[in-house]
Every structure is written in structure tokens, then in C-alpha cells.
C-alpha positions as CSV (number, residue, x, y, z in Angstrom):
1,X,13.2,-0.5,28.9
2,X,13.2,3.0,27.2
3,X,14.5,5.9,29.0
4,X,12.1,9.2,29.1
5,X,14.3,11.0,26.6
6,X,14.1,7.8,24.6
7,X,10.8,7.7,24.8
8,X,10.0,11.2,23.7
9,X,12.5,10.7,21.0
10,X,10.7,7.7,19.2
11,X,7.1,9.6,20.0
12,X,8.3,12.8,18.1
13,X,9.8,10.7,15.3
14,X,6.2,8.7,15.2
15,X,4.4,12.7,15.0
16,X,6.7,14.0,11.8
17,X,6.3,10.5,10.3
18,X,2.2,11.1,10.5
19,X,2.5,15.0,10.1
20,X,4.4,14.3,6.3
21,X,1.6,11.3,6.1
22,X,-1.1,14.1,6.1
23,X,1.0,17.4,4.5
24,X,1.8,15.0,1.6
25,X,-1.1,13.6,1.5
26,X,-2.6,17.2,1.1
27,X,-0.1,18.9,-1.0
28,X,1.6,16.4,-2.9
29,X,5.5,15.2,-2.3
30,X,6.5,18.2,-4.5
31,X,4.9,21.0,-2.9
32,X,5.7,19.8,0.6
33,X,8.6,21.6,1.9
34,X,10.2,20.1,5.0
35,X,9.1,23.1,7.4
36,X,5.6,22.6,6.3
37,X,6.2,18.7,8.0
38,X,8.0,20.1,11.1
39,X,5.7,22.8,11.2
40,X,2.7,20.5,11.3
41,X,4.4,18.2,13.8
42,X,5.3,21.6,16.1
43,X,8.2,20.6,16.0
44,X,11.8,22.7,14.5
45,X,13.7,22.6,11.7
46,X,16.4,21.0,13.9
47,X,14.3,18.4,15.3
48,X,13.3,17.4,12.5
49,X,16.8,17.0,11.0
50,X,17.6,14.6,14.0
51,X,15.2,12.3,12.7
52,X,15.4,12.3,8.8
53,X,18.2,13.6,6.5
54,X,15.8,14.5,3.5
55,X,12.0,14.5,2.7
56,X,13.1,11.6,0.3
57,X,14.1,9.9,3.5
58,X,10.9,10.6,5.4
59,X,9.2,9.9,2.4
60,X,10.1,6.9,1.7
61,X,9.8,5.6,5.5
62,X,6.6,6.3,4.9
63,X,5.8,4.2,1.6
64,X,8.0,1.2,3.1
65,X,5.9,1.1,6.8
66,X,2.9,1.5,4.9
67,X,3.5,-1.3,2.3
68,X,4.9,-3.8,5.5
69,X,1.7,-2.6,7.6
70,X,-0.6,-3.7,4.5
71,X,1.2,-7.3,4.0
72,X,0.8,-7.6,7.8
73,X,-2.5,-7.3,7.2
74,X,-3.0,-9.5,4.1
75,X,-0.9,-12.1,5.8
76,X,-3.2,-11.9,9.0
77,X,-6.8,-12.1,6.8
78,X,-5.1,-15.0,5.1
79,X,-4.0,-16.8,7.7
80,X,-5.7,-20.9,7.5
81,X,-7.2,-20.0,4.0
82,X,-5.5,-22.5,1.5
83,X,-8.2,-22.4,-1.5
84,X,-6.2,-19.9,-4.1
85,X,-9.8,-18.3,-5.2
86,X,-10.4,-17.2,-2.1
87,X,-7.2,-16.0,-1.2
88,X,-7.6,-13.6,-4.7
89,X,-10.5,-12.4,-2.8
90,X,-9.4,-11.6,0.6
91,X,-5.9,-9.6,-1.1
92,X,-8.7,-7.8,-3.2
93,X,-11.1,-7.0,-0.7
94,X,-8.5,-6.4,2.4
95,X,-6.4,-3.9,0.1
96,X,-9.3,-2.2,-1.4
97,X,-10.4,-1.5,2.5
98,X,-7.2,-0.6,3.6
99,X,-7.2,2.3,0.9
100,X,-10.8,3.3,2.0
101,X,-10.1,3.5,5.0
102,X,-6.8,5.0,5.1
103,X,-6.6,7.3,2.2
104,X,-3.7,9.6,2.9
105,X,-1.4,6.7,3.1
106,X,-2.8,5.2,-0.3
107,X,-2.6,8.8,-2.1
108,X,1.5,9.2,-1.1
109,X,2.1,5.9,-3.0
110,X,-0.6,5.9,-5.9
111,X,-0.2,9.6,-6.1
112,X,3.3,9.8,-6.6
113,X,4.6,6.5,-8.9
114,X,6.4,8.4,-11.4
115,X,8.5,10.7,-9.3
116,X,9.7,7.1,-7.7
117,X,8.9,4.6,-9.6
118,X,11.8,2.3,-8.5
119,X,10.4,2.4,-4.7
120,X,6.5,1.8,-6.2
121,X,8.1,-1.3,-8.7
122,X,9.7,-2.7,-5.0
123,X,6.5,-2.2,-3.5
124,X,4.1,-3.6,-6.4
125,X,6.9,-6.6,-6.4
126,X,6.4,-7.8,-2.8
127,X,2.7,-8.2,-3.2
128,X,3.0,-9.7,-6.8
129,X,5.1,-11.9,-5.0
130,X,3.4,-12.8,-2.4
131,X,0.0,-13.6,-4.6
132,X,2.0,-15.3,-6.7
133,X,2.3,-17.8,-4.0
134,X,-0.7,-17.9,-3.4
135,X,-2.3,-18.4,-6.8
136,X,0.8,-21.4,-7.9
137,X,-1.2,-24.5,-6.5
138,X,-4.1,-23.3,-8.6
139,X,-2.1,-22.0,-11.3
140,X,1.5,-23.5,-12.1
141,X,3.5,-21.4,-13.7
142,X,1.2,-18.9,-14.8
143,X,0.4,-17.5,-11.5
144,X,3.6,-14.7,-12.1
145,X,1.5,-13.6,-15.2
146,X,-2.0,-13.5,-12.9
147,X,-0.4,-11.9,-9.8
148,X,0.8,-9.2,-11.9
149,X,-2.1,-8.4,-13.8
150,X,-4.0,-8.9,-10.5
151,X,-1.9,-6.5,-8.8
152,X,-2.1,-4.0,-11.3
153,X,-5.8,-4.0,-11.5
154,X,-6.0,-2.8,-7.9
155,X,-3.9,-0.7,-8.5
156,X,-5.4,1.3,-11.1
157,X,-8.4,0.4,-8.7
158,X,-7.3,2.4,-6.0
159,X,-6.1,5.1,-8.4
160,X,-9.3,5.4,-9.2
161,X,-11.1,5.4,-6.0
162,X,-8.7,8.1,-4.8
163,X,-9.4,10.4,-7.4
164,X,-13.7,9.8,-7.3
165,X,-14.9,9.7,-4.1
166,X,-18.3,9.1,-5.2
167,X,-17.3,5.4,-6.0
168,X,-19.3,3.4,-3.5
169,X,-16.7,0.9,-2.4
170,X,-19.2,-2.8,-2.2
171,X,-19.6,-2.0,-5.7
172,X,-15.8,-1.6,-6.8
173,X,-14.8,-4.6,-4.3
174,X,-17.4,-6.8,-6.1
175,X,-16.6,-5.9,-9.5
176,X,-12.8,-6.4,-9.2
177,X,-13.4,-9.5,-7.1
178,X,-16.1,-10.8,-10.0
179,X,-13.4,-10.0,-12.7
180,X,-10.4,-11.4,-10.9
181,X,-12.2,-14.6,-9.8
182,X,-13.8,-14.9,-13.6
183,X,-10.0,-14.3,-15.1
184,X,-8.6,-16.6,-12.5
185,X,-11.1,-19.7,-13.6
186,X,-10.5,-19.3,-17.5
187,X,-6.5,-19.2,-16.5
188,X,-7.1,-22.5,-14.5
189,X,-8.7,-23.7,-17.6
190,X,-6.4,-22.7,-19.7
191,X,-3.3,-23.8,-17.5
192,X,-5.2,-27.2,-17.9
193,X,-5.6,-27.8,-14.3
């Protein structure tokens, strides 16, 4: 069991994590200076030097706990569903919520791939991989080829969601999911399966 001081440790570690969730969010990862995080937080300089080193550090906390929150999630809608098709459509659908719904954490990683695009290739790599999975009974050997494409769709998805708020999200979930699921048949075809 956690002391008090313990206790208040991890809680103000938790506030500068989602104070430089909404500062970046806002202001983008290069106009974001660390005492606009603490600031936010009301918390020091100091303080928040006992918790992170850099904003790179903090930053990237943030991209890997939201990426491992997301899986969680996939992994959780997925849960019994064996049919490939439909587990193309739950990663579609459940993603394209999760960046509805929480758009801050959606704009630090779509907003910022080129500044670190090593971290945002790991990230796009452990869902490929993942759907991957999922699509090989359906798809053999091709499923690395569909998982990436289907991957990058949402992304560029999201992107574009993020940027045009007026996007009325039924409609972009139904289109991706019609052209994944209509991409995914012809590749079964094709596979021969």
C-alpha cells in the first residue's frame, strides 16, 4: 500500500502528464515550453523536473500510454470475435471513436509524425501488427500488405477528422469501414482463398 507522500507523488505525476496532454494538444509540441506544462499543472519548475527529464520524455510518455490504452481497448472490443471481416471493422470503428472522442490525445500523435517519426513508425507498427493477426486466417500472407494499408487509411482518417471538425463521424466510420471491408474481399479473392 502507498504511503501519502507516494500517493501525492503518482497523483501530481498523473496532473503534468494530462496538463502537457492539453498544452500540446493546444499549442503544438514545438511551442510548448516546459513552464507552460508545469504552469498548467500548478505545479514548479522543480516539480516538474522530479518527474520528467525533458519535454521529449513527457512527451513521449504520452504517445506510448496513449497507444497501450488504445490496443487495450481494441483488444477488449475484440475479445470472442474470430471472423477477420469483422475484426477490420471493430479496429476501424473503435479507433475512429477513440479519436472522436479523445481528440487532444489523437492531435499529439497525428499532429506531430515528422518531428518523431521513429516513435509514430513504433506506434503505427504495433497495430499493423496486431491486425495483421487478425486479418492472416482470412488472408495468408498478404495480410502484412492489408494491415498496413489498413492502418494507414485511418490514419490519414484521423488526420483528417482532426483538422475538419465538420466531418460527421457515422459517415467517415462507414465509408472507411465500406472501403476496407470492399478491399479486404477482392484481397481474399485474390489471395485465392
Amino acid at each position: 500500500m502507498q504511503n501519502r507522500f507516494d500517493r501525492r507523488r503518482e497523483k501530481t505525476r498523473v496532473d503534468l502528464l494530462e496538463s502537457a496532454k492539453r498544452v500540446i494538444a493546444a499549442k503544438g509540441y514545438h511551442n510548448t515550453r516546459i513552464s507552460d506544462i508545469a504552469s498548467d499543472a500548478d505545479v514548479g519548475l522543480g516539480t516538474f523536473y522530479l518527474h520528467f527529464k525533458t519535454k521529449n520524455e513527457i512527451f513521449i510518455e504520452l504517445v506510448e500510454e496513449g497507444a497501450a490504452d488504445l490496443r487495450r481497448m481494441l483488444m477488449e472490443a475484440k475479445a470472442g470475435v474470430s471472423d477477420p471481416a469483422d475484426k477490420l471493422r471493430i479496429t476501424i470503428v473503435t479507433i475512429l471513436d477513440a479519436a472522436a472522442e479523445n481528440p487532444e490525445s489523437f492531435r499529439i500523435v497525428f499532429g506531430h509524425s515528422p518531428a518523431f517519426l521513429n516513435l509514430m513508425v513504433q506506434v503505427h507498427e504495433t497495430f499493423i501488427s496486431d491486425l495483421r493477426e487478425d486479418l492472416a486466417p482470412a488472408l495468408g500472407i498478404s495480410a502484412d500488405t492489408v494491415a498496413h494499408l489498413a492502418i494507414g487509411m485511418l490514419s490519414q482518417a484521423i488526420t483528417w477528422m482532426l483538422e475538419r471538425s465538420n466531418v460527421p463521424l457515422d459517415e467517415l466510420k462507414q465509408a472507411s469501414v465500406n472501403f476496407a471491408l470492399g478491399g479486404l474481399e477482392r484481397a481474399v479473392r485474390v489471395d485465392g482463398r
